[in-house]
N, C-alpha and C positions, 0 to 999 in steps of 0.2 A: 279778816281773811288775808293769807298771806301766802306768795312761795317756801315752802320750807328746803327745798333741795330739787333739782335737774340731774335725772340719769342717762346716758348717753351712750350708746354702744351704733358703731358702723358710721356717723353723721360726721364727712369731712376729715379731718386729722384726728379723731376720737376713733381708737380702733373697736375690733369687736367685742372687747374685753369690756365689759360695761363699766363705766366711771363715775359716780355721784358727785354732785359740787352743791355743797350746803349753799343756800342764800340767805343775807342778813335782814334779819325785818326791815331795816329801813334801808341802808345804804351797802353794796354791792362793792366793791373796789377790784379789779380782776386786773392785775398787772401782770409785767410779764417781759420777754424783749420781742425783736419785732418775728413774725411767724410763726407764734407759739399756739396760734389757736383761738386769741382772746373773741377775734369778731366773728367765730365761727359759734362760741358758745351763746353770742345776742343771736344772730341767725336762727341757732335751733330754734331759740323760744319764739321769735317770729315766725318760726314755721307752725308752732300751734298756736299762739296770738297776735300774730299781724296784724294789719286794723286794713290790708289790700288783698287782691287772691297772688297778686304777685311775691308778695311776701310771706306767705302760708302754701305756695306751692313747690312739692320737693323735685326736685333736677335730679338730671344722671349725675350732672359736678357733686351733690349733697354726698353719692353712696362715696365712704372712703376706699380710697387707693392704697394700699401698702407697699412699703419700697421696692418688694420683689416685683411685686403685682405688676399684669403686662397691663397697658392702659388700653388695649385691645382685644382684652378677655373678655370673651361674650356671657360669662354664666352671671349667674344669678346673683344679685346683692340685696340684703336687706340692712334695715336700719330701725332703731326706734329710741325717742326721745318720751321720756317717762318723767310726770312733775309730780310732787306729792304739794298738796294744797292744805294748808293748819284752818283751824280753823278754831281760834281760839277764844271767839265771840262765844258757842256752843258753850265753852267750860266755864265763861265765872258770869255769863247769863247777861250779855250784854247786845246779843245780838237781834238785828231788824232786818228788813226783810232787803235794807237797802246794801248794807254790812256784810250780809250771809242769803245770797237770795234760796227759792224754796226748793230748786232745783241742787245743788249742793247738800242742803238738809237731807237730801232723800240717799243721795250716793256717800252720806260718810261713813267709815271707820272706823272704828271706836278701837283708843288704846289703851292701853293698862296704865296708870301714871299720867297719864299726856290728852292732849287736844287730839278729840277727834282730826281725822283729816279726812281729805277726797286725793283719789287719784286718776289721774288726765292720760294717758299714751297716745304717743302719737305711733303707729306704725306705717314703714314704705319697704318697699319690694321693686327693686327694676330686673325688667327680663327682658333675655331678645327675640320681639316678635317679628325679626325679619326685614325690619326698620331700620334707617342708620341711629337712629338717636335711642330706639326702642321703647320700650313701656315702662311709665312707674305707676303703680298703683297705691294709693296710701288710704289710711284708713283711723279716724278720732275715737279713742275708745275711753268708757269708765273703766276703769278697774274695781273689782268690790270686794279685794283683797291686798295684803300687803307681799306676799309669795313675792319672789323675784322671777320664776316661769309662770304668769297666770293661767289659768287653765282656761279654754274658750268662753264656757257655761256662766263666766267670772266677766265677761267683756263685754260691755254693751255702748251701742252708738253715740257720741256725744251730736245732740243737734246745731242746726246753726244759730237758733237763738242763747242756747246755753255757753256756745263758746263766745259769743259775744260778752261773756257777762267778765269776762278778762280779758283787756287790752293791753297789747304793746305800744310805744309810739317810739320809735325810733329813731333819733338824732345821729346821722352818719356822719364819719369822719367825712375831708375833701374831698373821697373820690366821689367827683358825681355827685355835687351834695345837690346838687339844682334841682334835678330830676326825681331824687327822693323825698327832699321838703315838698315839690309842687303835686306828688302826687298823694301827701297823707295830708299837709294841708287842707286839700280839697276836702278829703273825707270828716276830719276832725270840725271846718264853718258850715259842711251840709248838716252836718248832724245838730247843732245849735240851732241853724237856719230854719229848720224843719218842724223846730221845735217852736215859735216863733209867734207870738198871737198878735198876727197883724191888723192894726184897724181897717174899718172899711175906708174911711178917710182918706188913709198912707196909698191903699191899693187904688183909689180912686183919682187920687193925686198922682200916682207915677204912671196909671196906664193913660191921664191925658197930656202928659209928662210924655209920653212916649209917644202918640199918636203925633203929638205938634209937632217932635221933633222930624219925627218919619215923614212927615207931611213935607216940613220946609226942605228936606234935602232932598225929597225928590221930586220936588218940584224945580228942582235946579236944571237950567236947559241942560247942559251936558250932561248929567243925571239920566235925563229924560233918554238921549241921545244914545247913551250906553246902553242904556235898557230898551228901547226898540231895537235895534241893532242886534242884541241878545237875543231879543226872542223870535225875530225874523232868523236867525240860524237855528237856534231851536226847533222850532216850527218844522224846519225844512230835513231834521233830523228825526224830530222824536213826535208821530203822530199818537201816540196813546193818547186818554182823558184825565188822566192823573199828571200834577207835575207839568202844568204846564205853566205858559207866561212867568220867566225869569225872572224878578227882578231885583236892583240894589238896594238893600237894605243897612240902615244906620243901626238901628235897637229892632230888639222884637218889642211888638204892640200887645202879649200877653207879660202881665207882671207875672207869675212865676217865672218864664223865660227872664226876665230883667231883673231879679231878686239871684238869681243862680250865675248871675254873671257878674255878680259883687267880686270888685280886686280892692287888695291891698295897697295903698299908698304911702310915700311920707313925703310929712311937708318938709320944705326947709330943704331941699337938697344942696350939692355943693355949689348950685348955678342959682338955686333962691329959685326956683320952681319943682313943682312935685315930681316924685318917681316910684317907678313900681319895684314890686319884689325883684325881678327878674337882674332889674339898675346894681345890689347888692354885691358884696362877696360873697365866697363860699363860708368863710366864717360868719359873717353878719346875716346871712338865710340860715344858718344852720343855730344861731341866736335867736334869730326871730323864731324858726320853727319852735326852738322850744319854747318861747316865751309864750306862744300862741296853744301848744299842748297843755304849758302850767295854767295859761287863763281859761282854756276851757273845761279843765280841772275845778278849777276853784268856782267858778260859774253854776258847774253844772250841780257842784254841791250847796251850791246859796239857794240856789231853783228848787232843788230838793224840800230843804230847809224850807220855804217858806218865805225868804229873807230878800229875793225877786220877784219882782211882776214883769207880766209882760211875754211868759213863757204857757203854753199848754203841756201841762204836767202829766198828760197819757201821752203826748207824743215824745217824750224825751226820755231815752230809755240809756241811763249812765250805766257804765260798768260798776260791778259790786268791787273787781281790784282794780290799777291802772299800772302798769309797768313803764316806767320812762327808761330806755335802754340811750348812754350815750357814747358814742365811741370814740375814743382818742381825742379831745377835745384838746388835748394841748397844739394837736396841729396845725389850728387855723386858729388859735386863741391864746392870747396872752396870759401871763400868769393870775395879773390883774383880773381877768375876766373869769380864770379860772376859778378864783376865789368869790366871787359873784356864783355861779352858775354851782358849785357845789353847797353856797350858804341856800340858795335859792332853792335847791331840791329837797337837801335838809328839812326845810320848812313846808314841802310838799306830804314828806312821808312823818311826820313826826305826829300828826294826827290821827295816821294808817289809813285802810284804803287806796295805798300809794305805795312801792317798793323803786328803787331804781338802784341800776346795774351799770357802773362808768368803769370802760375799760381804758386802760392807759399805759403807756410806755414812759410814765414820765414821772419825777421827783416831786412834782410843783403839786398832783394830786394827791399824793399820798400822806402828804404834810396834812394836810386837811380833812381824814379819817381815821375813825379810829381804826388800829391795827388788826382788830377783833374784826371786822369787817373787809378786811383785807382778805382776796384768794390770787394763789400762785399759780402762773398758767407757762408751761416748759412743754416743747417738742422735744422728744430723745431726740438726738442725729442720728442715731443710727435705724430706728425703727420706723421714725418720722411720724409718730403716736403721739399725741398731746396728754398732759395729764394737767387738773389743776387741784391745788391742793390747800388747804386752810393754815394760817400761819397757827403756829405754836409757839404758845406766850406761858410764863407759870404762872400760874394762877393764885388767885387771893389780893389781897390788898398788903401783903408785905414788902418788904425795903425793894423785895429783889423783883418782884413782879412789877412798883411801880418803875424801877429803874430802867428795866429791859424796855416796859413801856416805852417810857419816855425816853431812851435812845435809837428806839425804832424810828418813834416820830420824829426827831432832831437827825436823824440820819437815814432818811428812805431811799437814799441810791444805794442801797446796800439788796433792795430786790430785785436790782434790774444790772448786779455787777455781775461778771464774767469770772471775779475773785475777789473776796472781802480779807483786807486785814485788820487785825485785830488789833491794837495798838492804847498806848496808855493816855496818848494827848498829842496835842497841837503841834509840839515839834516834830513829828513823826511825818505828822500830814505836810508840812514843810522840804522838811528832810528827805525825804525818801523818794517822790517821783526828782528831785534833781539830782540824786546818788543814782539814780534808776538811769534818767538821759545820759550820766555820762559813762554808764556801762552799755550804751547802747541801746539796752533793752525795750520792747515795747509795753509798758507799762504806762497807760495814759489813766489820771485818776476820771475818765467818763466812763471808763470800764471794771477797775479793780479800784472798789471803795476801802478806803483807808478809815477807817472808825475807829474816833478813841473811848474807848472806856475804864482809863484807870485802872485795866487790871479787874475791875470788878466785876463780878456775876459773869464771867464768860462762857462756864459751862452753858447756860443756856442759850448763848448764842451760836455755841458749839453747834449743841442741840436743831435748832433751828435751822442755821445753813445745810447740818446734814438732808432734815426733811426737805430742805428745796432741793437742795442735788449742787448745790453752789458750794465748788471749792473754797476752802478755807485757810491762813494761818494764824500766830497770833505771837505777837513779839511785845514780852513783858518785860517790865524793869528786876534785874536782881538785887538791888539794893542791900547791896554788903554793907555792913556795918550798922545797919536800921534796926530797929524793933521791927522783928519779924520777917528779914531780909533774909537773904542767903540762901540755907535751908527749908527756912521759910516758905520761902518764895516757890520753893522747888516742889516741896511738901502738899503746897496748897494746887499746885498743876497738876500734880498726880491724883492729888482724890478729885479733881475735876473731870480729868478722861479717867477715870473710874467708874464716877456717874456718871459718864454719859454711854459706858459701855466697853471701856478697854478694856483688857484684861489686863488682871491684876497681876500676875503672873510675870508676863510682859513688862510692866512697868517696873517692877520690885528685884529684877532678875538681878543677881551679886553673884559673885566670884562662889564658885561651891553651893549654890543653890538660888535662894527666894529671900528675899528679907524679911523677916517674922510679923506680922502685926505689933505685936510690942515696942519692936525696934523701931518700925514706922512711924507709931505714934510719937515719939518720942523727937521724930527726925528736926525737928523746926530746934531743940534745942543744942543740933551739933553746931556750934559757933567759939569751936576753941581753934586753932591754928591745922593743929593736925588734920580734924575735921576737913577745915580749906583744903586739902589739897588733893584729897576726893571730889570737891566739888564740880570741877570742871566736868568729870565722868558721868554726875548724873544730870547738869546740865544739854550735853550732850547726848546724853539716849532717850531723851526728852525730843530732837531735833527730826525724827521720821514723823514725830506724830503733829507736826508742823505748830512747835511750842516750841521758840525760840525766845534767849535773854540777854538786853542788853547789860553789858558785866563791864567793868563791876559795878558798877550804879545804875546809871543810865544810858539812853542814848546821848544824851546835853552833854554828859561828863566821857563819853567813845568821840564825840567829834571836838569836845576841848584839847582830846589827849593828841588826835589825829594831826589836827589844826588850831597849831595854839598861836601862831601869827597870824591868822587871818581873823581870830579873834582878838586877837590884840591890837590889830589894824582898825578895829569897831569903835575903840576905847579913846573917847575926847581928849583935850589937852587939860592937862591937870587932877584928870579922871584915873579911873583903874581898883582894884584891889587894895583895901587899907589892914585886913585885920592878919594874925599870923596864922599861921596854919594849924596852930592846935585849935583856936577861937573861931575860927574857918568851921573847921568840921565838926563843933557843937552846933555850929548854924546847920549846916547841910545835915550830919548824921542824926542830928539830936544826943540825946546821953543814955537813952533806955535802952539802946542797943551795945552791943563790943564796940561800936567805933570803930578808934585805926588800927584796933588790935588785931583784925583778920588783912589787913591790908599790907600782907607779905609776898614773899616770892615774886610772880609776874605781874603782880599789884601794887609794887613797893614802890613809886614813882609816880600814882594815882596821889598823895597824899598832897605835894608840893602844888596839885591843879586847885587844889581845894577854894582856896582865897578868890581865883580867877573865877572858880563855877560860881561862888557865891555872887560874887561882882554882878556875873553875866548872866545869872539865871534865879537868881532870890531877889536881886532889888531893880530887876528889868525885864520886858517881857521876853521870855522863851520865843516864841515866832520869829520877834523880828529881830531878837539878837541872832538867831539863826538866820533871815532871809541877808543883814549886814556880814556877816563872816561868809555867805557861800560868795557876796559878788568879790570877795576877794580871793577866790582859790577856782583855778584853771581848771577845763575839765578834763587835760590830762593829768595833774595833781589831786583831783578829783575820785579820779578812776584808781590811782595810785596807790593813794594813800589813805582810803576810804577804812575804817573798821572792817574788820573783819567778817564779824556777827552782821553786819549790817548789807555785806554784800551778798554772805547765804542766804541771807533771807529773799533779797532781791532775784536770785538766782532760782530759788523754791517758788516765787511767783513764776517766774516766766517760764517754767517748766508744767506749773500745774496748770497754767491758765485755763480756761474755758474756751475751746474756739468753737461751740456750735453760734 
């Protein structure tokens, strides 16, 4: 049994437009930046599985507020949070009563193709009765249809035993974590507690355990002294027959009372004496909580099992799910820990019976899930509506599916940036926030992710960025004179925003019309001189749909040309360029391509760099011949005499940025 999806309409930043957010069988990832919604989406589900009534109960804060909305409008809001439940025990016959209990059996839905499911709503209503805070009224319903308006005759009461049969346990970020761990804590060792088959032994041992003690302290004269003193004002206060004779007490003398007042300790503190939970941080309570959630998890399924004694098996009533919701963990936890605390839930749900939902604002999580698991959670600014949306990956097990993969996961700030650019490699991400500082601009990479990917597969990241709503550009190499360079290069950008939805029209436009299919296809093979000197043109109207090219090679080979002293200030004694410039540019261009044959007109001075690039960029590493040549160029010679290409592009970020 599993969450399949949370529908949301009116709950918080979720407006009335109702929104679905799929959830992963096992692991949940809900990123985002800060006030996008994420701790509002664990809240809802707390409000229908909380394991407190404080966290199942909806507030007038719950109903949302819209920008115009006056925060003083008295009518009517409602809300309702709708789960659909899989249940996917029912279809390949694996289910027990423990798995799928019988009360679910009764309410599922049966699909065409798919796992029956159950559906849960929550609905709330606040009105104003005259009150200043006024009335909410809410109300747990089955649903016994899949309709998106169910009809009444469709809704029937979910009880309190049945909603028990799905728990939340919720790991709050800092705020407050004290007061949240202490109060589910409680409920999570009563519930074991209770379950507990205590000897008569143990109970007979701790209630004379408790009587001696009670005995000896109060039999202590000041003891004694305090306690007459008490109930002589007592007395003279309160004549009833109940409640009378005050007195100080150490322990209660009944063992349940002293069995419910079990605390948590650890030894070993920093002083080499014991201390309680309370002694803790907000990270290490909010550690411990979960660690105390996961072990009465696995506990309660050994008990199950057979695999403990020690337990009475009618009184231990475990959830058939468990939801461990945890929020923003990176804010009171190190990355170290974060790498713990995601392997450790891993291993909670990977059994099932277990779902957990980690929301985060940070890179250090996201490295650590798959991307498939991943949901995007953005407030418009202007509407101030939250939506969250599922990433979009292509699919299959091809070159390009595993690549985008595995550049998502090698590059996760790229969820949580304000602008992603696109870039071919390592010099770029060098290069470009210190060409950025010395134009001024604010271009910090904590905000505008710079990801290289060779140029490869970028339509799908195209793709991608657009579904999040995260600006984008992408500054490729034109590698004139390469196999595949030039035209090439040009060729293969255009059927990318193609597929991804440009118009073709658009992209193809020429002097007296459209450029023909035929002629297009064909484009990758203009690589004669004439050719060149059209290039520039189509490079160029490539430049709105934020595809820009470093030309004629690369970027390495725009900043040799920029700064060729401060790269040659890099260069040891003895060291430098050995080969000539025709032998030069078999190394760099290879031979499959025209070579230096396109490299005329405003390129005719590109040839004589060749030997240098090679030097500085085929037999040494790119980054740090780059980080060597910037500490030699001033950041008014900087600004100066910066490439061209290199500073529109800078120029395109800081105009598109994101500033919600």
């Amino acid at each position: 049994m599993l969450i399949e999806s949370v529908t949301l309409s009116g709950f918080r930043c979720f407006g009335p437009e109702a929104i679905t957010v799929p959830i992963a069988a096992e692991i949940t990832a809900v990123v985002g930046p800060n006030a996008a919604g994420k701790t509002a989406l664990l809240q809802a589900l707390a409000k229908l599985f909380g394991v407190s009534r404080a966290q199942r109960t909806v507030q007038r804060s719950d109903f949302h507020l819209g920008a115009d909305d006056d925060p003083d409008d008295r009518k009517a809001k409602d809300l309702f949070i709708d789960v659909l439940i899989g249940l996917p025990e029912l279809e390949d016959g694996t289910a027990t009563a423990e798995t799928v209990a019988p009360s679910f059996r009764h309410m599922q839905i049966e699909r065409e193709g798919e796992a029956p499911v159950c559906r849960m709503r929550l609905e709330a209503r606040w009105e104003d009765d005259g009150t200043v805070d006024g009335e909410v009224s809410q109300d747990l319903f089955w649903i016994h249809t899949l309709d998106d308006d169910p009809p009444e005759d469709k809704c029937h009461p979910v009880s309190a035993a049945e909603r028990g049969l799905i728990q939340l346990y919720y790991t709050p970020a800092s705020r407050d974590a004290a007061a949240q761990v202490r109060a589910t804590t409680g409920a999570l060792a009563a519930r074991l507690l209770r379950a507990i088959e205590w000897s008569s032994e143990t109970e007979d041992a701790v209630e004379e355990a408790s009587e001696n003690l009670a005995a000896a302290f109060e039999a202590e004269t000041a003891i004694a002294a305090i306690g007459q003193a008490l109930q002589a004002r007592w007395s003279g206060l309160h004549d009833e027959i109940v409640d009378t004779k005050p007195r100080l007490s150490l322990v209660s003398r009944r063992f349940e009372e002293v069995v419910n007042k079990i605390a948590v300790v650890f030894e070993q503190g920093p002083d080499g004496h014991e201390r309680g939970l309370d002694a803790l941080s907000d990270g290490q309570q909010s550690l411990f909580y979960f660690a105390l959630a996961a072990a009465v998890f696995d506990l309660e399924r050994k008990v199950v099992a057979g695999d403990v004694e020690g337990f009475l098996d009618d009184q231990l009533r475990i959830p058939a799910l468990t939801l461990f919701a945890l929020e923003e963990p990176e804010n009171h936890l190190s990355p170290y820990f974060l790498a713990r605390i995601i392997r450790q839930v891993r291993s909670l749900t990977e059994e099932g019976g277990a779902q957990a939902i980690v929301t985060s604002h940070s890179p250090a999580v996201l490295s650590r899930v798959n991307p498939r698991e991943v949901r995007y959670c953005r407030c418009d600014p202007k509407t101030r509506i939250s939506t969250v949306k599922k990433i979009k990956l292509p699919t299959g097990t091809g070159e390009d599916a595993k690549f985008v993969r595995g550049a998502v996961l090698a590059y996760p700030e790229l969820y949580f940036a304000r602008f992603v650019l696109l870039v071919e490699g390592d010099s770029e991400r060098i290069v470009l926030p210190r060409l950025a500082e010395a134009l001024d601009l604010l271009i910090d990479p904590a905000f505008v992710a710079i990801v290289p990917l060779g140029g490869r597969h970028v339509q799908h990241f195209w793709r991608l960025l657009s579904d999040l709503g995260i600006p984008y550009a992408t500054l490729l190499d034109l590698d004139l004179g390469r196999a595949g360079g030039g035209f090439g290069r040009v060729k293969t950008a255009i059927e990318n925003l193609i597929e991804i939805g440009v118009s073709k029209a658009t992209l193809l436009k020429v002097d007296g019309g459209i450029l023909s299919d035929g002629d297009f296809a064909k484009m990758h093979t203009w690589q004669d001189t004439e050719d060149r000197k059209i290039l520039k043109g189509w490079v160029d109207c490539l430049k709105p749909h934020g595809v820009y090219f470093s030309a004629p090679l690369d970027l390495d080979l725009a900043m040799l040309k920029a700064f060729p002293d401060a790269f040659e200030a890099t260069v040891p004694a003895g060291g430098g360029p050995k080969l000539a410039a025709d032998k030069a540019a078999e190394a760099v261009l290879g031979t499959a391509g025209p070579g230096l044959a396109l490299y005329t007109g405003a390129f005719k001075d590109y040839p004589d760099l060749l030997p240098a690039y090679r030097y500085h960029f085929l037999t040494r590493s790119k980054p740090a011949t780059h980080l060597a040549a910037l500490t030699h160029i001033k950041t008014k010679a900087l600004r100066d005499g910066m490439p061209t290409i290199l500073s529109d592009v800078l120029q395109h970020v800081a105009k598109n940025l994101r500033r919600d």
